[in-house]
N, C-alpha and C positions, 0 to 999 in steps of 0.2 A: 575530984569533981571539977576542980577549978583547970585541970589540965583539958578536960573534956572539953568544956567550955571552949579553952580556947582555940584547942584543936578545929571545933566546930565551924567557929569565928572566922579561923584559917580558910576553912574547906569554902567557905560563901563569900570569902573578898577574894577570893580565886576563881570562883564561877561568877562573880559582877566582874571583873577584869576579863575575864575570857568573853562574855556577855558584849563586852564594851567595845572589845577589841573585833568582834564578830560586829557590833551595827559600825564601826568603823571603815569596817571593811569594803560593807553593803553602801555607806553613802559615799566613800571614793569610790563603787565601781559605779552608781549611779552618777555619780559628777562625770567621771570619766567618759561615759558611754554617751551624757547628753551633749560634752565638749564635742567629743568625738562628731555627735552628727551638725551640731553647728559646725563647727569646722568644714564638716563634707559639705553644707549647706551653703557654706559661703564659697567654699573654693570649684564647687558646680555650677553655682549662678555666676560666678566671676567668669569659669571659663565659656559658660554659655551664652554671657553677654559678649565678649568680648571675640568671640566664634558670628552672632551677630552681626557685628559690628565692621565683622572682615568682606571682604570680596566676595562675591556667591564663588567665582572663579577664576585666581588671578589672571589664569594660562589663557580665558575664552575672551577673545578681543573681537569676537562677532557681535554686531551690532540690530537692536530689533525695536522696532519703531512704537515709542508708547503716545498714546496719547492723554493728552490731562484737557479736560472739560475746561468753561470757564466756572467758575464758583466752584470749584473742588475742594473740600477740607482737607486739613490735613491727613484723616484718615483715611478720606479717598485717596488720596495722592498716595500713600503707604499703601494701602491695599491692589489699588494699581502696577505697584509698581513691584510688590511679592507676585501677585498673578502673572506676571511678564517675565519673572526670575530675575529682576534686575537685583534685588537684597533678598535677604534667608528671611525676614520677620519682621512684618510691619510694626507690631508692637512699640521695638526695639528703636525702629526708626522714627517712631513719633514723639519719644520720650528724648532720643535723640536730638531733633528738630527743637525743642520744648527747652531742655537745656544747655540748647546754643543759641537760646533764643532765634533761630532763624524767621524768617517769614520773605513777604514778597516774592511768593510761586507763582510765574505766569503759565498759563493755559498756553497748548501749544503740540505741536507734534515734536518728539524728539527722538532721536535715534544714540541707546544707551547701552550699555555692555554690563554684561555679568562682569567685568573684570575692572567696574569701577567701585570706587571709593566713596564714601558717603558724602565729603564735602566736595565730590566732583559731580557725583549725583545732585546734589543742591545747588551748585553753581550754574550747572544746565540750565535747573526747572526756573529758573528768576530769567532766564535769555526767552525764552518762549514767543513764539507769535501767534496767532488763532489763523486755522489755515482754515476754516470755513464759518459760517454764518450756523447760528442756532437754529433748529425746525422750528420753538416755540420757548417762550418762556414763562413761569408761572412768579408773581409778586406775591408776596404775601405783607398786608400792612402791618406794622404793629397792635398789638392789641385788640386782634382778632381772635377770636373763640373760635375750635376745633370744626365745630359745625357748620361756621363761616368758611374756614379753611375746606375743608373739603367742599363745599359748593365752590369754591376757585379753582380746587386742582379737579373739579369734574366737566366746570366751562371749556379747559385747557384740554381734556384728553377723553378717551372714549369711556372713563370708568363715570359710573351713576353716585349720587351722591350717597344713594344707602347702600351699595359695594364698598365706597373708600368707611364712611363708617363703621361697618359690619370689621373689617379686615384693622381698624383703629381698635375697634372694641377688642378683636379677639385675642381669649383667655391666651392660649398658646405661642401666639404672635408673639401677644407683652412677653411675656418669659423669655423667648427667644431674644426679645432687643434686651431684656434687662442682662443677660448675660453677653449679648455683643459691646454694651454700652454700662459697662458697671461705674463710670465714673459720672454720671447723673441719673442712671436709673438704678431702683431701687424696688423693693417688696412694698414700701412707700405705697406706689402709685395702682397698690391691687387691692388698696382698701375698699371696701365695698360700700363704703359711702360716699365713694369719687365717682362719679358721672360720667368720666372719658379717663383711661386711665393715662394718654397720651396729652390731655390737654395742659397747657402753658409749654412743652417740652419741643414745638415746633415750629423752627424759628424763622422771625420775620424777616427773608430776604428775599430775592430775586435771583431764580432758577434757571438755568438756560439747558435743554434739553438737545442733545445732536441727532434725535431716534424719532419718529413720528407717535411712535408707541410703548414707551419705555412703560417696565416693569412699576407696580404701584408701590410692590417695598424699595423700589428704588427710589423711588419721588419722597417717600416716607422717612429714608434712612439718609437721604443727602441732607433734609433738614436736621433729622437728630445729628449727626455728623457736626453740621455748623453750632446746633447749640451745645456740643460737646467740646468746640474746639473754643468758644467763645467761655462758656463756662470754665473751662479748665483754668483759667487765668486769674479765678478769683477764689481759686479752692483756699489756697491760705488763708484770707479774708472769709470765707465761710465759718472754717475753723476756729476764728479767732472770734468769731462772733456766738462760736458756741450753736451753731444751726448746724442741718441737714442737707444738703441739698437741694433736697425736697422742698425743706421752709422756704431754704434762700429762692427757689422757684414762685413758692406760693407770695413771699414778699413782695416780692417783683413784680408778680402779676397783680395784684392791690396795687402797687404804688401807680404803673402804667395805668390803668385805668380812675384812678383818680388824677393824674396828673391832667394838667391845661397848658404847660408851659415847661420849656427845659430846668428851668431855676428853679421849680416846685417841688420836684421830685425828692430833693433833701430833707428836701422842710418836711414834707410828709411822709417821708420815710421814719425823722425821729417823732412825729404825733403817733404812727403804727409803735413805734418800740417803747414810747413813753407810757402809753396807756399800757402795752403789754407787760409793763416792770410795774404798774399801779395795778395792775389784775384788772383794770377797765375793759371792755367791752369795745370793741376795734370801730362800731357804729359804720361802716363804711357801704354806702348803696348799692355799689357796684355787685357784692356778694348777694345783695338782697335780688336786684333783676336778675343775676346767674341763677341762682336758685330758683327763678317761677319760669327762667327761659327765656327774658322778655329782653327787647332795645328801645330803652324809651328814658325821656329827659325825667328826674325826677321821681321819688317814692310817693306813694299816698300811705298814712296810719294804718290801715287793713291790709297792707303790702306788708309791715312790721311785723307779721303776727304770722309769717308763714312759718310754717314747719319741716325746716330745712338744718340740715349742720352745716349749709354755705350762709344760715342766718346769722350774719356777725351781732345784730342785735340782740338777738338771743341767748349765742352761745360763747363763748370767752375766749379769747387766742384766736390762732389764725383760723382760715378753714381748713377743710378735710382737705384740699390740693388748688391748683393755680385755676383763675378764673378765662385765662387767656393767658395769650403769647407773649410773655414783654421782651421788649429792643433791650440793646446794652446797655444805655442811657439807663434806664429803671433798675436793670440787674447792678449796677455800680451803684446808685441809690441806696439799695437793699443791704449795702454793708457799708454804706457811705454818710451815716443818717447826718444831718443840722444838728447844731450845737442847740441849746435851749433847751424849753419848758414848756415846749407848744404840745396842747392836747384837743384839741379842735380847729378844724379848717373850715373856711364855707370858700367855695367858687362861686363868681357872678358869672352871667352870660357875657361879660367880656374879654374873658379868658383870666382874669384876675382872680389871685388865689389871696384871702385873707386869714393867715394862722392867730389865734389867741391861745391864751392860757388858764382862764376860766369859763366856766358855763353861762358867767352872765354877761362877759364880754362878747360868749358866740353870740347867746340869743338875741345880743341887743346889736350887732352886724346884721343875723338873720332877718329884724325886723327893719332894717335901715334898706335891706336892698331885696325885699319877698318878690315885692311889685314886678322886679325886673324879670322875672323868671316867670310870674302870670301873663306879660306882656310877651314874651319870648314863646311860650307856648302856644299863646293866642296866632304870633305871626306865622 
């Protein structure tokens, strides 16, 4: 019996060993198989970048005349210059640019060969002259709202201001920029409690157009372009703040419109973070006129009380997306906050921003200078 036994014993630490040696097997060919496609993974992207990187073609020394705009972004410029066959992949060449830190492209005509090199191709574009004058150009100031914006780009050109709208708003459009521009747009900006899904995302610069009537996604995407090429510079700093892009947008666009003064914009960046890390209520006006639509100095208590999720009064954290367009100045802000404890600010009508750190140091500023902002109305 007791032979039985062991014989048994025998037969089942024979089949757990064969057992073992079978999922042995099974997880070295699964290691193997997924080394194997990292491996393919790396050494396809190595030679695909580095195929890139090369000449479109060293043998073709025929030359074809590109032209770069003034205000061209980087991406323009990359895109420009894959359309003329001067490089294989714009992509390649903006990430390129990015980690050569290059900059300083002048506008210009230049005559460039598929049989040039990247940093002969960037040496070019920094020689440039402007061989003609702009048809028109469009300004956009800081901290203007979307709706604003397009009443500018509609004085400027023959589109009406509910076409640039209609073509801001549309469902398919957005998708289309969120996949040409994935490094500031996002699924973010299709929430359906955002009002423009484009608003804060078009930036405030000065346009210069060489066409009487250029394309309206063209007017639309020279801006995303700029705030793509400006934003890229701060993705680390995004990151390290623990945001979105999205946020770092919506931040930005709070801070710019509460700001009066370049030195402000810190200080109130950390009241926005300070309150947001106390779970306070961001209290800030600007969200409260976004949300009824309105442009006007100052709230009244029935203004408090609208039913909005751009009502920071009411609702906690930031908004549903940016309230307008902010400059760089406010986007470095938004990850740049002031040291301190400050959780309320009041602005007088002299451009003077005064920060505290209790409720009853606001309210008793509030009541030191109300008068000013009665008289200020009145003039």
């Amino acid at each position: 019996m007791d032979r039985t036994k062991e014989k048994d014993s025998k037969v089942k630490l024979s089949e757990r060993e064969q057992e073992a040696r079978l999922v042995r097997k099974i997880v070295a060919t699964i290691f193997t198989v997924v080394a194997l496609i990292i491996i393919g993974t790396a050494i396809f992207g190595y030679f695909y970048i580095k195929s890139a990187l090369e000449p479109v073609d060293a043998t073709d020394k025929s030359e074809t005349k590109v032209t770069i705009p003034i205000g061209s972004s980087v991406r323009g410029i990359a895109n420009t210059l894959e359309e003329n066959g001067i490089i294989k992949n714009s992509t390649v060449f903006r990430y390129y640019v990015k980690f050569k830190n290059e900059s300083g492209f002048q506008a210009g005509d230049y005559n460039l060969s598929p049989s040039m090199e990247f940093g002969d191709i960037i040496a070019h574009l920094k020689t440039g002259k402007v061989m003609k004058e702009p048809v028109f150009t469009i300004t956009i100031p800081e901290g203007k709202q979307l709706e604003e914006i397009a009443t500018i780009i509609s004085k400027k050109t023959n589109y009406s201001e509910a076409e640039i709208i209609k073509k801001l708003d549309d469902k398919q459009y957005i998708k289309s920029l969120i996949k040409k521009y994935p490094a500031i747009l996002s699924d973010d900006i299709l929430n359906a409690k955002i009002r423009h899904p484009l608003e804060g995302y078009l930036f405030p610069a000065t346009f210069e157009y060489y066409e009487d009537d250029p394309k309206l996604e063209n007017i639309i995407e020279d801006m995303l372009s700029k705030t793509e090429d400006i934003v890229s510079s701060y993705l680390g700093q995004i990151e390290e703040k623990d945001l979105s892009v999205h946020e770092f947008m919506t931040m930005a666009s709070l801070i710019e419109e509460e700001a009066t003064e370049k030195g402000d914009r810190e200080k109130i960046s950390a009241v926005f973070y300070n309150r947001i890390n106390k779970n306070m209520p961001l209290q800030t006006d600007p969200t409260v006129l976004y949300s009824m639509g309105k442009h006007q100095v100052g709230i009244t208590y029935d203004d408090l009380e609208v039913d909005s999720p751009y009502n920071t009064y009411k609702n906690p954290g930031l908004p549903p997306g940016p309230i307008a367009s902010p400059g760089e100045i406010s986007m470095a802000a938004a990850v740049n906050p002031a040291g301190g404890k400050y959780l309320y600010f009041y602005s007088r009508p002299n451009g003077e921003t005064i920060f505290t750190t209790t409720l009853n140091e606001h309210n008793n500023i509030k009541n030191k200078y109300k008068h000013e902002w009665d008289e200020f109305k009145k003039s």
